[in-house]
FIPA-340164 format. One record per residue (C-alpha): x, y, z. Coordinates in pm, whole numbers. Layout:
% residues N
+--------+--------+--------+
|   east |  north |     up |
+--------+--------+--------+
|      X |      Y |      Z |
...
+--------+--------+--------+
END
This chain:
% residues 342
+--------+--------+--------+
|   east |  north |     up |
+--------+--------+--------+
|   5592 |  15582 |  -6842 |
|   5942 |  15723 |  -6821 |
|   6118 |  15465 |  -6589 |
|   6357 |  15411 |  -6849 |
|   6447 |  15768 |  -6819 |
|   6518 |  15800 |  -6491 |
|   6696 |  15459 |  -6494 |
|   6926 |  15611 |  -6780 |
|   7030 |  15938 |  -6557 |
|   7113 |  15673 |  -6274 |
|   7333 |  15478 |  -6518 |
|   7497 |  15771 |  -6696 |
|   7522 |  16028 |  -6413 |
|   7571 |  15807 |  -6102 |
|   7320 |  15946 |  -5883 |
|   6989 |  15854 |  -5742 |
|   6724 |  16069 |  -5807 |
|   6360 |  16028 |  -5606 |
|   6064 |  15962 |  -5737 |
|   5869 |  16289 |  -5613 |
|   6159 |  16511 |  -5767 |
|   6164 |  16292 |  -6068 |
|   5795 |  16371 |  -6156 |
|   5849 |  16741 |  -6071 |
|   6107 |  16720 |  -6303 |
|   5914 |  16636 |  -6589 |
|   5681 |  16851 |  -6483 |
|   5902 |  17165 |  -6530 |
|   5785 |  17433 |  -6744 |
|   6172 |  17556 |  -6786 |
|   6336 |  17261 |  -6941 |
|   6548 |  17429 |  -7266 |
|   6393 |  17177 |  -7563 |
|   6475 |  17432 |  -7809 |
|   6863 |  17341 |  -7753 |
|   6807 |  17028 |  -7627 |
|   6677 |  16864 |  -7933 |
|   6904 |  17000 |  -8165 |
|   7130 |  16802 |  -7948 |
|   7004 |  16466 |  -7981 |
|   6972 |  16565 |  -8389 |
|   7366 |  16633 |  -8397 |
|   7418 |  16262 |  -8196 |
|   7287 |  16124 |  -8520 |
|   7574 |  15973 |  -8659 |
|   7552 |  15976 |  -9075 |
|   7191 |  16095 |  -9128 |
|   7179 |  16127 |  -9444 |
|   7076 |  15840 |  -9735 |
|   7213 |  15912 | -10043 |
|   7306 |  16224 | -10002 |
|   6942 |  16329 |  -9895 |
|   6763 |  16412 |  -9533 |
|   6499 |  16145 |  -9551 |
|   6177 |  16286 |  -9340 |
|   5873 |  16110 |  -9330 |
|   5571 |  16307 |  -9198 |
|   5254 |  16234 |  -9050 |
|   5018 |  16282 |  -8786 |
|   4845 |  16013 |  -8534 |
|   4584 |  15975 |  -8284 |
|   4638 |  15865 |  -7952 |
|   4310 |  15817 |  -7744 |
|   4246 |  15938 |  -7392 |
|   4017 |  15888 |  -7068 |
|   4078 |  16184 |  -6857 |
|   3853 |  16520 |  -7016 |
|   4111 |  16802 |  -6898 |
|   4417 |  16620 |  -7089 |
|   4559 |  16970 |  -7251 |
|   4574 |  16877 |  -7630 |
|   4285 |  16681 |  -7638 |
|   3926 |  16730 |  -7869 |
|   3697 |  16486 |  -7980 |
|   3864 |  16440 |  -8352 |
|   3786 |  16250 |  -8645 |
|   3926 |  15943 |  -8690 |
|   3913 |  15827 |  -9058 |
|   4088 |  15477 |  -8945 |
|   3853 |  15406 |  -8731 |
|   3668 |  15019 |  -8707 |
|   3318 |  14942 |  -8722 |
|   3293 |  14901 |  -8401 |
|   3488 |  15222 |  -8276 |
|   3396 |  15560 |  -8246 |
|   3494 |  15806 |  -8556 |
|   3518 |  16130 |  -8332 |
|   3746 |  16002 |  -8031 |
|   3856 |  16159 |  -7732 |
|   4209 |  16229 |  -7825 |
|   4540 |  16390 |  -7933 |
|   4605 |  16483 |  -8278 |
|   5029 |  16478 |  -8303 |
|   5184 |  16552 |  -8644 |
|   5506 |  16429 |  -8578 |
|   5819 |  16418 |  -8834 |
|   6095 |  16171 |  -8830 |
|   6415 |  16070 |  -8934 |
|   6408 |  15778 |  -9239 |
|   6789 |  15560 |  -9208 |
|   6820 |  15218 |  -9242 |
|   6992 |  15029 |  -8962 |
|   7164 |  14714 |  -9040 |
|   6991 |  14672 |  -9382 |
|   6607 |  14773 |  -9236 |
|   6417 |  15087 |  -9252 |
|   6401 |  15322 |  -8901 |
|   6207 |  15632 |  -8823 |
|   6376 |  15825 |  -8548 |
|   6132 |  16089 |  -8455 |
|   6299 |  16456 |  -8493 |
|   6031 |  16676 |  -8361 |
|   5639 |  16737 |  -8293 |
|   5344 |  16922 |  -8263 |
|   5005 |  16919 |  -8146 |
|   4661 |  16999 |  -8345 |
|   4397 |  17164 |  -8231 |
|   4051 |  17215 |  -8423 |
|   3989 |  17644 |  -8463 |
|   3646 |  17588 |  -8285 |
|   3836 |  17448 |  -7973 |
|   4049 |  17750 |  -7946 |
|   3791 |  17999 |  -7996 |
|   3602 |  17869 |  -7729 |
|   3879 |  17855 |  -7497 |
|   3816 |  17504 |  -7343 |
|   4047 |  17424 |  -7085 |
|   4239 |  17132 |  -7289 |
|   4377 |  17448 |  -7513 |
|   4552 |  17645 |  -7233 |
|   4934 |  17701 |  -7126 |
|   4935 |  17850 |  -6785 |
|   4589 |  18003 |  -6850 |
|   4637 |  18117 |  -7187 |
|   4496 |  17995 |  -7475 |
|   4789 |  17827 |  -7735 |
|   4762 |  18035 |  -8090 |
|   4592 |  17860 |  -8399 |
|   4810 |  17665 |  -8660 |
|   4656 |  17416 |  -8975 |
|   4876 |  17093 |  -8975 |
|   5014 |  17209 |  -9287 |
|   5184 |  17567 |  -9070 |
|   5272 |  17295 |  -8819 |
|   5446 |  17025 |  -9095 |
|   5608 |  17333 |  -9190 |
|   5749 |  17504 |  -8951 |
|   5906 |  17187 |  -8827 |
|   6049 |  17093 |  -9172 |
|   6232 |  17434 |  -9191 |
|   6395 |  17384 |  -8879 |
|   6526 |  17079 |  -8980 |
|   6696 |  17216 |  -9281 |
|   6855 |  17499 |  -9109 |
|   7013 |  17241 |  -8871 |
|   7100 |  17003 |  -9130 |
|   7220 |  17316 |  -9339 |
|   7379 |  17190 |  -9630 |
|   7206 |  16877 |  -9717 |
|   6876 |  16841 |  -9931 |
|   6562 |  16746 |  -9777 |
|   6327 |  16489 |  -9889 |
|   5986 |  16439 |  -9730 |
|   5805 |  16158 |  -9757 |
|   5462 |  16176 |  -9641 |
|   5090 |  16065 |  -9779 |
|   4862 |  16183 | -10056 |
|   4704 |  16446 |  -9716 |
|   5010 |  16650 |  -9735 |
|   5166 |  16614 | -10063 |
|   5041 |  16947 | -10159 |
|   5069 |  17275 | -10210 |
|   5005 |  17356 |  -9888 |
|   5317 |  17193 |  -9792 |
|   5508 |  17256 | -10055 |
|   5511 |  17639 | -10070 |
|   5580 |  17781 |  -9732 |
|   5866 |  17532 |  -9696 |
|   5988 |  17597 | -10086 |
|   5990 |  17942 |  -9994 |
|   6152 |  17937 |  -9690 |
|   6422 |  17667 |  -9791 |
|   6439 |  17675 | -10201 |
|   6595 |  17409 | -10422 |
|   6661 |  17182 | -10119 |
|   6328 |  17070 | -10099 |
|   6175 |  16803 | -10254 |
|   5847 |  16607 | -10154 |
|   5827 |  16253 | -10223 |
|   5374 |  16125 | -10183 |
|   5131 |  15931 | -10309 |
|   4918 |  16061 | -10617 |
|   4561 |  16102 | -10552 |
|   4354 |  15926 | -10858 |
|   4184 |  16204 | -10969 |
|   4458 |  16439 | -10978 |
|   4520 |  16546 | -11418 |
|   4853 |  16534 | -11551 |
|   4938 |  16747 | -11799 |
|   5226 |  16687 | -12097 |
|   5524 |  16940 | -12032 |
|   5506 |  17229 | -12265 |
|   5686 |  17262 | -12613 |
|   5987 |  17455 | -12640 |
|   5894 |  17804 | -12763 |
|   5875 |  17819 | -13146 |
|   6129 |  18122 | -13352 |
|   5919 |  18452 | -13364 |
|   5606 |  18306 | -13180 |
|   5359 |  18562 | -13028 |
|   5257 |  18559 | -12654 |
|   5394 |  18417 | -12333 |
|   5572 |  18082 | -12273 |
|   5293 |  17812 | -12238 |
|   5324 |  17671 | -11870 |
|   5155 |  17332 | -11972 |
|   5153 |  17123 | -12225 |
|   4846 |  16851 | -12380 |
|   4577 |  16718 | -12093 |
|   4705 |  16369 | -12039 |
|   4437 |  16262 | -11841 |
|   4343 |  16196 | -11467 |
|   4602 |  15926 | -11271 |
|   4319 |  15664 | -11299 |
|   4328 |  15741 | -11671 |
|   4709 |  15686 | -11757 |
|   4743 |  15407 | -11540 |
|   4508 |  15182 | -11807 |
|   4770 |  15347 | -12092 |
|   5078 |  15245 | -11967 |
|   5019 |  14953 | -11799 |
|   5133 |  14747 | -12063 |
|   5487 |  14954 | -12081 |
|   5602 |  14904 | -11739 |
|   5891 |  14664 | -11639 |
|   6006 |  14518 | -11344 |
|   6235 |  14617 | -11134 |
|   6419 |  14468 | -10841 |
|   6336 |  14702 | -10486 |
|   6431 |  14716 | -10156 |
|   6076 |  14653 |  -9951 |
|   5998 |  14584 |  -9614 |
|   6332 |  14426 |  -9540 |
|   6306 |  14218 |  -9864 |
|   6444 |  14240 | -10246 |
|   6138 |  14212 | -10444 |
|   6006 |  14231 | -10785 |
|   5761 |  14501 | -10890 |
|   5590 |  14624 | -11226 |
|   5637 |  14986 | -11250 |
|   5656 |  15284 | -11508 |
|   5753 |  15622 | -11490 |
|   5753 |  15932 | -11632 |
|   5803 |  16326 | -11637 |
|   5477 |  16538 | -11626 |
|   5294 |  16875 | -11528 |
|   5104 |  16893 | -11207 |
|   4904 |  17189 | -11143 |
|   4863 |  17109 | -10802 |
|   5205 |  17227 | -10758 |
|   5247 |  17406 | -11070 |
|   5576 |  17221 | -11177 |
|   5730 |  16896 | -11321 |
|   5725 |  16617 | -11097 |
|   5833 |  16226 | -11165 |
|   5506 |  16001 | -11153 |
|   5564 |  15646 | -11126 |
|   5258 |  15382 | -11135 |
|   5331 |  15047 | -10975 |
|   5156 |  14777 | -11027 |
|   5016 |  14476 | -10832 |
|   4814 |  14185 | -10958 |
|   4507 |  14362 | -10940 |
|   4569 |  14689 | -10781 |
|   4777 |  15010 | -10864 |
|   4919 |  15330 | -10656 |
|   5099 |  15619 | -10834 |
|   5380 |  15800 | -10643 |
|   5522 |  16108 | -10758 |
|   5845 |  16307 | -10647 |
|   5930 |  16675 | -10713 |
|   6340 |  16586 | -10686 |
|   6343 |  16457 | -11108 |
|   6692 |  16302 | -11015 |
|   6555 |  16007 | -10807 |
|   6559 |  15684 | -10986 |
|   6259 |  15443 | -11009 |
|   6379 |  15200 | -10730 |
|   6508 |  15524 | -10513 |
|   6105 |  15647 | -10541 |
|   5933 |  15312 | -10445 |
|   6205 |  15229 | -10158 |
|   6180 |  15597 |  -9963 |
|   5789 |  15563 | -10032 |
|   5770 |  15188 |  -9851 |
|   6037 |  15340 |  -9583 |
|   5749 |  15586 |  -9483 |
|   5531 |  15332 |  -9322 |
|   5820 |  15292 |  -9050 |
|   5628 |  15611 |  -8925 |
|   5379 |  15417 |  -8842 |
|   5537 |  15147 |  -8659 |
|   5695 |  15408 |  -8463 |
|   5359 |  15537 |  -8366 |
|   5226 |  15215 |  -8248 |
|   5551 |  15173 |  -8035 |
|   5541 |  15544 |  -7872 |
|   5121 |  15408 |  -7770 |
|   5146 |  15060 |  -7672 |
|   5531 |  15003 |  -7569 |
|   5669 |  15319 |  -7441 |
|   5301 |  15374 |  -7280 |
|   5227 |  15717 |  -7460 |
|   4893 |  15599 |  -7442 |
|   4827 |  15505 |  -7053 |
|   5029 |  15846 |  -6942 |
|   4771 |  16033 |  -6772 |
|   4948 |  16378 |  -6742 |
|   4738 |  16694 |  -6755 |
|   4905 |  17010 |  -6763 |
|   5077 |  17146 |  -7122 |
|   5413 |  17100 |  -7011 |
|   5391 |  16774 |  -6811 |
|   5237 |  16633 |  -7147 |
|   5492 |  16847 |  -7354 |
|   5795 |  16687 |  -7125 |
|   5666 |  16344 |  -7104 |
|   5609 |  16310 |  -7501 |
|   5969 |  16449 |  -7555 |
|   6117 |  16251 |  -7334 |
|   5981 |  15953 |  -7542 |
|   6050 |  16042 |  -7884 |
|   6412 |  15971 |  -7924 |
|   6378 |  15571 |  -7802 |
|   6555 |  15463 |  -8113 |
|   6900 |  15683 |  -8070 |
|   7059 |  15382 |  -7921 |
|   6960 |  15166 |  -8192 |
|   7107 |  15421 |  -8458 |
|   7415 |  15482 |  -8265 |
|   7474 |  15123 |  -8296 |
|   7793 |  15001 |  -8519 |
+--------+--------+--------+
END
């Protein structure tokens, strides 16, 4: 699963390495990724878009055979065919990565990852939840998402961060621990869920009026609601998606979400017979900015499939934490080659 590894330290280095020593090699519990992916982050020539980290976040499954895989639980899989199982034997990854386009396309460079385990798994101390015989501390996705999204902005210390990332974790969840820890630089970019209510901002406080500042302003409505309202006021707009200029129907505007207890941009685009509504806590992006980063985020995805079926993240058969820890790092950074690239 790593042969292109090992070929690469032949090529760069100049010496042969066997293949026992290899494997112990990736094996090794003492390899420094700490400082060794902060590396490969500061080979990224240019990463930012606009001025803006662009990190897309989201987790993935990635089925297994063998029962004492560390990492792995029988987890539900709400992608899952009619003919497939919804509670798997697999991994749960939440992964982040790096959005850049590359000769006029979208590319997700994966930055960092982490892997989920259910509470019930940890309290009963299977065997699959063990480093070295101890058993790995609990973390939601959302402490995970987190803690890995603060690292990234210390690195990339002076530059604001924009996640982009599904309707799952485009909440509060999210959005506080890394707010707190970051501030300002922080902005979420998600899809609206349909039932989430807007709310009007509030009016500017009237001379000599009694009580505190209202927070929010007139009930709008649910998503689903507005969307039949202002239908008929969106325009089109010309957007960079999936690697062509196209024409979309779209309208936008400023409102309260109490979900995250601020302003955020919502913009409802519309298909022939469908809608989605995105929505953005960074008020400066433009229309075309919001609907571009969103349709970058399913590059995520495609990166997934790639790390399963062409790297061979799926047929690896390692067992122990840090074999499975090694082997997965090694794989993440495939694309630095293709973003190094003139």
């Amino acid at each position: 699963m790593t042969s292109n590894l090992w070929r690469c330290l032949d090529t760069l280095f100049g010496f042969e390495i066997k293949n026992k020593r290899f494997y112990t090699f990736m094996a090794s519990s003492t390899l420094p990724w700490a400082g060794l992916w902060k590396t490969i982050w500061e080979l990224i020539p240019s990463p930012e878009t606009d001025g803006r980290i662009l990190v897309a976040l989201d987790e993935s499954i990635i089925t297994k055979v063998g029962k004492k895989i560390f990492g792995c639980e029988a987890i539900f899989d709400h992608a899952a065919k009619s003919n497939q199982s919804k509670y798997p034997w697999a991994k749960n990854i939440v992964s982040v990565g790096l959005l850049k386009q590359v000769k006029g396309r979208w590319a997700c460079l994966f930055l960092d990852f982490r892997f989920y385990l259910p509470l019930k798994t940890i309290q009963e101390k299977k065997e699959t939840a063990t480093i070295r015989g101890d058993v790995v501390p609990f973390q939601t996705k959302m402490t995970q998402a987190a803690q890995m999204l603060i690292a990234i902005a210390e690195h990339f210390s002076t530059a604001p961060i924009l996640t982009v990332t599904d309707s799952w974790f485009g909440n509060n969840g999210l959005w506080k621990p890394v707010y707190k820890a970051i501030g300002s630089r922080f902005n979420i970019l998600s899809r609206l869920r349909c039932n989430n209510v807007l709310y009007d901002r509030p009016e500017k406080r009237k001379p000599k009026q009694r009580g505190r500042n209202k927070k929010y302003g007139q009930r709008l409505g649910a998503a689903t609601d507005m969307a039949k309202t202002v239908q008929q006021k969106a325009r089109s707009y010309t957007v960079n998606l999936y690697g062509k200029q196209r024409e979309v129907r779209a309208y936008s505007r400023v409102v309260m979400l109490k979900t995250l207890k601020r302003p955020v941009q919502v913009v409802w685009v519309f298909r022939r017979t469908q809608w989605i509504a995105l929505f953005t806590t960074d008020l400066s992006l433009s229309v075309t900015q919001i609907i571009e980063y969103y349709g970058a985020r399913w590059k995520i995805e495609s990166g997934f499939k790639e790390l399963k079926q062409d790297i061979g993240s799926q047929k690896s058969q390692c067992r122990n934490a840090q074999a499975v820890t090694n082997h997965r790092r090694a794989m993440l950074p495939h694309e630095i080659p293709g973003l190094l690239s003139p």
